[in-house]
mmJSON file of the N, C-alpha and C atoms, coordinates in Angstrom:
{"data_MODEL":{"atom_site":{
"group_PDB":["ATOM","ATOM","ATOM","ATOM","ATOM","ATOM","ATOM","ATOM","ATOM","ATOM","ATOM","ATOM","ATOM","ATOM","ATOM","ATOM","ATOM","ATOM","ATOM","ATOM","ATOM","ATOM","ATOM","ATOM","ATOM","ATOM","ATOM","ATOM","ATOM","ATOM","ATOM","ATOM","ATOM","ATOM","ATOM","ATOM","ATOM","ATOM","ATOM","ATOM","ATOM","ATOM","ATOM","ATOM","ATOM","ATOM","ATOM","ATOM","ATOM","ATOM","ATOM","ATOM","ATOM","ATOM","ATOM","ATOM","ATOM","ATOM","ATOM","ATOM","ATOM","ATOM","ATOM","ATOM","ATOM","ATOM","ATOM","ATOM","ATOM","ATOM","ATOM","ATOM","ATOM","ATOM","ATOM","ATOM","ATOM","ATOM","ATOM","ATOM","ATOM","ATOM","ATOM","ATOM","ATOM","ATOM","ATOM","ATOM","ATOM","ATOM","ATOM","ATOM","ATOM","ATOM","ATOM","ATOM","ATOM","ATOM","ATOM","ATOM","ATOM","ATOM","ATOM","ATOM","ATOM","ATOM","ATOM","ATOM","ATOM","ATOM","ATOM","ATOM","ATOM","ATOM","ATOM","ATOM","ATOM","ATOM","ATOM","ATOM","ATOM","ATOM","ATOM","ATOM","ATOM","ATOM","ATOM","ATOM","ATOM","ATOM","ATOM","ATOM","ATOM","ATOM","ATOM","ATOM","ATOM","ATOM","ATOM","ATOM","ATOM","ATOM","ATOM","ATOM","ATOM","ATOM","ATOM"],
"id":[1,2,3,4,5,6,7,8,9,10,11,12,13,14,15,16,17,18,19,20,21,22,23,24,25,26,27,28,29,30,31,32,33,34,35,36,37,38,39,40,41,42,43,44,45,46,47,48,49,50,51,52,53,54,55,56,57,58,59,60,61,62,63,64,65,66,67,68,69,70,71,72,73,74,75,76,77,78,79,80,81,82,83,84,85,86,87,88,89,90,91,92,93,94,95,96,97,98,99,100,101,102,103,104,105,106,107,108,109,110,111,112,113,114,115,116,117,118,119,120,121,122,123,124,125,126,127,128,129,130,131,132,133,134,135,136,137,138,139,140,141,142,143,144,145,146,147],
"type_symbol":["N","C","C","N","C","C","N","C","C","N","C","C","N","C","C","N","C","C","N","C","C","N","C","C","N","C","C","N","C","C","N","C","C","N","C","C","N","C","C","N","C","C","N","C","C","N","C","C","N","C","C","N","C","C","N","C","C","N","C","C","N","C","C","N","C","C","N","C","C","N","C","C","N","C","C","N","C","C","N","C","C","N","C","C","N","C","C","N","C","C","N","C","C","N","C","C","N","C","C","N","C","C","N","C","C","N","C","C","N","C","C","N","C","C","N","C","C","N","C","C","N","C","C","N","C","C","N","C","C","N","C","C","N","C","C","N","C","C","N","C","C","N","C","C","N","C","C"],
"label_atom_id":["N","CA","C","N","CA","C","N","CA","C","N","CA","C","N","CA","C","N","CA","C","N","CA","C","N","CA","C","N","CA","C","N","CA","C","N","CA","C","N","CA","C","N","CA","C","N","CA","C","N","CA","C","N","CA","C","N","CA","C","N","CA","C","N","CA","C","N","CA","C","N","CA","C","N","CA","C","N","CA","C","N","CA","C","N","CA","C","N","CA","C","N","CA","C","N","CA","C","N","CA","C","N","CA","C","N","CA","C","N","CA","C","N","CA","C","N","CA","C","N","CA","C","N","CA","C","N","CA","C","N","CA","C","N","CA","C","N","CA","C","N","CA","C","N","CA","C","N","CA","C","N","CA","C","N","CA","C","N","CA","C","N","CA","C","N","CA","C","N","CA","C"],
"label_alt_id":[null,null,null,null,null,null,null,null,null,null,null,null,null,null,null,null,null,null,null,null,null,null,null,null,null,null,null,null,null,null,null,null,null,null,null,null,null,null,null,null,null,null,null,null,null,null,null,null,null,null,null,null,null,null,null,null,null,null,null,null,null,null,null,null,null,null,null,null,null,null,null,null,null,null,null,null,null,null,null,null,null,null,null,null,null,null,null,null,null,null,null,null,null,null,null,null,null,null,null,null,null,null,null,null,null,null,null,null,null,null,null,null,null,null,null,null,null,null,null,null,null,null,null,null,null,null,null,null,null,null,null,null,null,null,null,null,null,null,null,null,null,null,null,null,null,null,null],
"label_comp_id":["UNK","UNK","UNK","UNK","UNK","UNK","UNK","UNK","UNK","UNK","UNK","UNK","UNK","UNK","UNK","UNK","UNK","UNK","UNK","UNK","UNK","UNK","UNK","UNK","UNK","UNK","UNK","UNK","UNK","UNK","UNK","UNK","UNK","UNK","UNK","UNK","UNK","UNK","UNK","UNK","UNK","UNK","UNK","UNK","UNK","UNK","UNK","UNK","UNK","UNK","UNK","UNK","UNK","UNK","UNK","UNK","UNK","UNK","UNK","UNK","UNK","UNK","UNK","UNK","UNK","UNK","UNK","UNK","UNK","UNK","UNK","UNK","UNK","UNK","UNK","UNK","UNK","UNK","UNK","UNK","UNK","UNK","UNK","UNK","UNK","UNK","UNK","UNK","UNK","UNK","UNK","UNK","UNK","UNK","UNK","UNK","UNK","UNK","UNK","UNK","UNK","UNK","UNK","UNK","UNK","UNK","UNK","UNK","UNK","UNK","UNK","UNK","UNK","UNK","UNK","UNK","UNK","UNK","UNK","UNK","UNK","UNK","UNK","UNK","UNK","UNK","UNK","UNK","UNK","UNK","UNK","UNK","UNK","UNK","UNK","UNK","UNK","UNK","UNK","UNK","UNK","UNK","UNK","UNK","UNK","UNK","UNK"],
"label_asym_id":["A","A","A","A","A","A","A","A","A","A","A","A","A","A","A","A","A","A","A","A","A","A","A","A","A","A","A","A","A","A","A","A","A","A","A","A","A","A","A","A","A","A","A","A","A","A","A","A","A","A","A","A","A","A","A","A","A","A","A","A","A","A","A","A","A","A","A","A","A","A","A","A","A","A","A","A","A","A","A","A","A","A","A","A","A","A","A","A","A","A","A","A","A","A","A","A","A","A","A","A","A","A","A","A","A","A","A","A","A","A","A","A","A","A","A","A","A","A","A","A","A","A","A","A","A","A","A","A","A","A","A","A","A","A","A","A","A","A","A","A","A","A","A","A","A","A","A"],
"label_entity_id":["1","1","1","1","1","1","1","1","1","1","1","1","1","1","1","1","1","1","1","1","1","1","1","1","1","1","1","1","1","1","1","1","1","1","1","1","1","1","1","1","1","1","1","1","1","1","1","1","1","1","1","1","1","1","1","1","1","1","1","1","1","1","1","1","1","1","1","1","1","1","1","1","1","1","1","1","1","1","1","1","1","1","1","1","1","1","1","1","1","1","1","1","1","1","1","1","1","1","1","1","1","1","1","1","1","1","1","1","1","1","1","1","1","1","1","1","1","1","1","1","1","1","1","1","1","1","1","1","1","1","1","1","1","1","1","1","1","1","1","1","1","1","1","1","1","1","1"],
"label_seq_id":[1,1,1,2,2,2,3,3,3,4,4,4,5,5,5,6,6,6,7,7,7,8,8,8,9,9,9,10,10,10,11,11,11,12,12,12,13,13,13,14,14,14,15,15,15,16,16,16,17,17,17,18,18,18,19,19,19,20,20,20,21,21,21,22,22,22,23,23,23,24,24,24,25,25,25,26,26,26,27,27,27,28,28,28,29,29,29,30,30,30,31,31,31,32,32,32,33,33,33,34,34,34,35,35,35,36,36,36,37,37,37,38,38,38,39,39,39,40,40,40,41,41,41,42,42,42,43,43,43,44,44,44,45,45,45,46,46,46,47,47,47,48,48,48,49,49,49],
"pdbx_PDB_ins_code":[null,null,null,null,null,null,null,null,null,null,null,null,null,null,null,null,null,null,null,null,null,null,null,null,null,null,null,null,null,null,null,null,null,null,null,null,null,null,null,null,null,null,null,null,null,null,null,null,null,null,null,null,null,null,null,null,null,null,null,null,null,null,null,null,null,null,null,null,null,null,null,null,null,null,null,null,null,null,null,null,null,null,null,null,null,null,null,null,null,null,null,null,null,null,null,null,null,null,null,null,null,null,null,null,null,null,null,null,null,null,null,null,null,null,null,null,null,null,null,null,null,null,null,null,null,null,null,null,null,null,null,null,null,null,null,null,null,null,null,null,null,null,null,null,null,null,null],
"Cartn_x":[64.45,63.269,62.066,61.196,60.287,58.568,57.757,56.899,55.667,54.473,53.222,52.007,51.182,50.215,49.2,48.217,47.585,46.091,45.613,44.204,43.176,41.802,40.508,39.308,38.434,36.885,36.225,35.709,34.766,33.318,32.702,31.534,30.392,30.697,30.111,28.858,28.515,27.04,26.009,24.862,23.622,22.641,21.869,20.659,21.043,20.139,20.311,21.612,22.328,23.181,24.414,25.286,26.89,27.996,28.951,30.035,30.918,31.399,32.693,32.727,33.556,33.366,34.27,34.341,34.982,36.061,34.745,35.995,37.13,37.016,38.175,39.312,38.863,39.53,40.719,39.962,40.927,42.428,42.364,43.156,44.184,44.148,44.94,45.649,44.409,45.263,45.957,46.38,46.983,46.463,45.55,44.647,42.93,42.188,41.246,40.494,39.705,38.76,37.248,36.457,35.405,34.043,32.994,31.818,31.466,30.852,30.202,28.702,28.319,26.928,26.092,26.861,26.564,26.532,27.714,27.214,27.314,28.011,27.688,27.819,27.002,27.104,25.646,25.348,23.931,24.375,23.164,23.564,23.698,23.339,23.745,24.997,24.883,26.328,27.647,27.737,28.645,29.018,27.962,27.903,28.565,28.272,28.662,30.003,30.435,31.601,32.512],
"Cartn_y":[238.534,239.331,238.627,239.73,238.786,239.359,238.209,238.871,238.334,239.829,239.353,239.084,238.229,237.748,238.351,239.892,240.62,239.891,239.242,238.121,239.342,238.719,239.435,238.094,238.907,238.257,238.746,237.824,238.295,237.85,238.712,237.695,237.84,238.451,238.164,238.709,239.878,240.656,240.057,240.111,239.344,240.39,240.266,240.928,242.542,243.45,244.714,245.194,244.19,244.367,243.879,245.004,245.47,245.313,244.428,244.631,244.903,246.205,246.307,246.395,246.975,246.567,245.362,244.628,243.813,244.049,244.187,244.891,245.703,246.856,247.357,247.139,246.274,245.217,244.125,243.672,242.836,243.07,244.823,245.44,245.397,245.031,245.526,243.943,242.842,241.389,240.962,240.061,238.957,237.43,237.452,236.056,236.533,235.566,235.869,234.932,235.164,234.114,234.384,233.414,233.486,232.913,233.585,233.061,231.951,231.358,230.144,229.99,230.975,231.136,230.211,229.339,229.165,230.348,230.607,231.728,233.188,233.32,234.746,234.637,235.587,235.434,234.961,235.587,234.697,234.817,233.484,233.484,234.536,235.717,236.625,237.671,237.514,238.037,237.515,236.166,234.929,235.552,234.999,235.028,236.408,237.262,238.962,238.827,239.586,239.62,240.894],
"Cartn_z":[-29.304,-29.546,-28.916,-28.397,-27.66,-28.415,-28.542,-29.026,-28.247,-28.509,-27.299,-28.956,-27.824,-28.554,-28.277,-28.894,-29.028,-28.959,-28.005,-27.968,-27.643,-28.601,-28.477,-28.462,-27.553,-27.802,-28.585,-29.845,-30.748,-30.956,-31.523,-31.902,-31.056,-29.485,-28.664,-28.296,-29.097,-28.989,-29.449,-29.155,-28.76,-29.432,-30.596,-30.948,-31.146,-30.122,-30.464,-29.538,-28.425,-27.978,-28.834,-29.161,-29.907,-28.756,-28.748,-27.839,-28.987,-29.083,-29.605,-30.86,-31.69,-33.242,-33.726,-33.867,-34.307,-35.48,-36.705,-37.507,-37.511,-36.555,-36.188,-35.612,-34.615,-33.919,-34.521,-35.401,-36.561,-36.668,-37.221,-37.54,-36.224,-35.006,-34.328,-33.224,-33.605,-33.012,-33.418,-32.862,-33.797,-33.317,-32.599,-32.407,-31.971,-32.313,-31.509,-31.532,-30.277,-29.76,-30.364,-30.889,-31.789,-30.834,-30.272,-29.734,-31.013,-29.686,-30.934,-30.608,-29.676,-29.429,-28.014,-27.656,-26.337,-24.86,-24.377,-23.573,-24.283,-25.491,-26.172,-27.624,-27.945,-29.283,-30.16,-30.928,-31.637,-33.185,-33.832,-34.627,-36.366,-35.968,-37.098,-36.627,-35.216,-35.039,-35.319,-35.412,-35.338,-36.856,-37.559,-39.315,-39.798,-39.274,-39.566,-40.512,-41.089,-41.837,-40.802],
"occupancy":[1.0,1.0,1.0,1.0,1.0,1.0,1.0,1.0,1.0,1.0,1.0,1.0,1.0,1.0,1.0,1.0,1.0,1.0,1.0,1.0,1.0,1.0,1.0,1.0,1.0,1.0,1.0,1.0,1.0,1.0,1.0,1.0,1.0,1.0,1.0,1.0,1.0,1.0,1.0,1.0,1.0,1.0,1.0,1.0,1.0,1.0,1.0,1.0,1.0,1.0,1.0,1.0,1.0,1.0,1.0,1.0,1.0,1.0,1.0,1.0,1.0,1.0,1.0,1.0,1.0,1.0,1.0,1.0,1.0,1.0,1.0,1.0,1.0,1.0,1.0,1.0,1.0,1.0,1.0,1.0,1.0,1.0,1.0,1.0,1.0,1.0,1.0,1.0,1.0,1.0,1.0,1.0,1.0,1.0,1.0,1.0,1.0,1.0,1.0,1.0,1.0,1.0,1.0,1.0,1.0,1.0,1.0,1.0,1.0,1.0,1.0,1.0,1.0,1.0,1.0,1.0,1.0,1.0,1.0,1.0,1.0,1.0,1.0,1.0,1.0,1.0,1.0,1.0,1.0,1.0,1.0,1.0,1.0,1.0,1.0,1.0,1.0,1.0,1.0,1.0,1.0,1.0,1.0,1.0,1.0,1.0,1.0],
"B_iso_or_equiv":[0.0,0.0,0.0,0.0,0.0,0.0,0.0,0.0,0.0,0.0,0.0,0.0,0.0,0.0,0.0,0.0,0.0,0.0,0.0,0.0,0.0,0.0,0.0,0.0,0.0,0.0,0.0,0.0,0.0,0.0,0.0,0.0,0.0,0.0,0.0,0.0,0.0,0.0,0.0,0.0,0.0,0.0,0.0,0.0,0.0,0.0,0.0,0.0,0.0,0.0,0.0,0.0,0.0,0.0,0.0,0.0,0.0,0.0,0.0,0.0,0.0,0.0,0.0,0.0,0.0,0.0,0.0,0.0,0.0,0.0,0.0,0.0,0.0,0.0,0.0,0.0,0.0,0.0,0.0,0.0,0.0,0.0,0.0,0.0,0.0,0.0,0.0,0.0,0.0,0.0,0.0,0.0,0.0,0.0,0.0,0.0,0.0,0.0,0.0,0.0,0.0,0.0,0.0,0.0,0.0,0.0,0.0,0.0,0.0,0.0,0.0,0.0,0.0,0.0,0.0,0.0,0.0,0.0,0.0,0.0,0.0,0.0,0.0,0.0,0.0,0.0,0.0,0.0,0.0,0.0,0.0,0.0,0.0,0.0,0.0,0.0,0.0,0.0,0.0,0.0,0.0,0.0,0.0,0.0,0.0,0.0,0.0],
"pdbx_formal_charge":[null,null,null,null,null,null,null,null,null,null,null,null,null,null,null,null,null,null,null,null,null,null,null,null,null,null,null,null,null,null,null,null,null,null,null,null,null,null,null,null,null,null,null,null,null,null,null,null,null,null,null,null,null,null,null,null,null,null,null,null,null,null,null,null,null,null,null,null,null,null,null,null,null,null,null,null,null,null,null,null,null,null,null,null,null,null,null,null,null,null,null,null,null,null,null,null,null,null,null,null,null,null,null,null,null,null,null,null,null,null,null,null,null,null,null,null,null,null,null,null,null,null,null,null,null,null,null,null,null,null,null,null,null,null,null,null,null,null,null,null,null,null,null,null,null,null,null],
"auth_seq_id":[1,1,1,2,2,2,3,3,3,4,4,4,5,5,5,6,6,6,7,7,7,8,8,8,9,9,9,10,10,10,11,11,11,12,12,12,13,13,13,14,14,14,15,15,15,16,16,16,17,17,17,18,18,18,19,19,19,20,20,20,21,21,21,22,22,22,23,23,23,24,24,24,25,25,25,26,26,26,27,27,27,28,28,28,29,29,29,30,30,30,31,31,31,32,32,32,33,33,33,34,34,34,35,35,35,36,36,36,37,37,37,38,38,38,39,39,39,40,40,40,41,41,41,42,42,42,43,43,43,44,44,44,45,45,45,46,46,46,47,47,47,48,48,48,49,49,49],
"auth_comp_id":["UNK","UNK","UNK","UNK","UNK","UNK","UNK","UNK","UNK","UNK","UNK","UNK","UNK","UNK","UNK","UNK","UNK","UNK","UNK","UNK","UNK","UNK","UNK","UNK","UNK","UNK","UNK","UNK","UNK","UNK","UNK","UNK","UNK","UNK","UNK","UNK","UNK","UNK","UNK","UNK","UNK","UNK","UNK","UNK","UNK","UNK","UNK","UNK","UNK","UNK","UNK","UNK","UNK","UNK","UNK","UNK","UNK","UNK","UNK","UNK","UNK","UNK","UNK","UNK","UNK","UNK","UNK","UNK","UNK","UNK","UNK","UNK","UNK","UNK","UNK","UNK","UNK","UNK","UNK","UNK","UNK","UNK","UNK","UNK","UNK","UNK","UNK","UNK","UNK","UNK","UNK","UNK","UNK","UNK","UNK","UNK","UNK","UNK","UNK","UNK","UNK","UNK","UNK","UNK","UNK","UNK","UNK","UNK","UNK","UNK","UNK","UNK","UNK","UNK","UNK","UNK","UNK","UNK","UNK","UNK","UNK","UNK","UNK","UNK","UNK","UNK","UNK","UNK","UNK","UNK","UNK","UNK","UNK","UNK","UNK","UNK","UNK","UNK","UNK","UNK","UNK","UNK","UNK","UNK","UNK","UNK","UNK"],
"auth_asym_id":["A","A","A","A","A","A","A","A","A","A","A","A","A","A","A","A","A","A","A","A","A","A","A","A","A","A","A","A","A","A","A","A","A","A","A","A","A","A","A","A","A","A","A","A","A","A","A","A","A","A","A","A","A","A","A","A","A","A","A","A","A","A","A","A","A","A","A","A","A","A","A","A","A","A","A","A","A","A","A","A","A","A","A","A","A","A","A","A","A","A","A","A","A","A","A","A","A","A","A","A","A","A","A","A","A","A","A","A","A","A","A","A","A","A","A","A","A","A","A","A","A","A","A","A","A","A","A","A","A","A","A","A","A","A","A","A","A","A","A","A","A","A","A","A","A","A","A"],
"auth_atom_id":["N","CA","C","N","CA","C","N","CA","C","N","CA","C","N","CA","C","N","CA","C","N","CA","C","N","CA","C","N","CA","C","N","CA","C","N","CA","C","N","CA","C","N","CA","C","N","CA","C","N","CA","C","N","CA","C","N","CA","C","N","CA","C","N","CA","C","N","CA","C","N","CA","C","N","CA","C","N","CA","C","N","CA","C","N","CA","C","N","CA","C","N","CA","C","N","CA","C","N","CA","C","N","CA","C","N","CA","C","N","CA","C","N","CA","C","N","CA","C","N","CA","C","N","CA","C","N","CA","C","N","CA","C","N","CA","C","N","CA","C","N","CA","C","N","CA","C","N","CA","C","N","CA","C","N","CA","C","N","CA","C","N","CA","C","N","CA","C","N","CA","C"],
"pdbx_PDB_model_num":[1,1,1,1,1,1,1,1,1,1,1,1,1,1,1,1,1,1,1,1,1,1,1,1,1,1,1,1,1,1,1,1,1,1,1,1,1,1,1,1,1,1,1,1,1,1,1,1,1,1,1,1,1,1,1,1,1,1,1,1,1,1,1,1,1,1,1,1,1,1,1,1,1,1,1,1,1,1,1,1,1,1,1,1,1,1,1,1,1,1,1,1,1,1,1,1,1,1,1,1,1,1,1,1,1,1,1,1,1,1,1,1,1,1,1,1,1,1,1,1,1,1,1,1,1,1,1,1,1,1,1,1,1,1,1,1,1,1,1,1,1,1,1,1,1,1,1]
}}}
């Protein structure tokens, strides 16, 4: 059996700019990559639930 690893970028919207919903997203990886606010990402987007 072979299995794929479902990878996402998160986190990564900036202020009034939204990339993506995240939350929805969740539902459908199985890894993901987390901005940490250097080239994307700020910090109330990071924090977001």
């Amino acid at each position: 059996m072979h299995a794929i690893d479902f990878n996402c970028d998160m986190g990564e919207g900036f202020g009034a700019w939204r990339m993506g919903d995240d939350l929805a997203l969740l539902d459908h990886v199985t890894s993901a990559n987390v901005a940490c606010g250097f080239h994307a990402g700020d910090p109330a987007t990071i924090r977001a639930p």
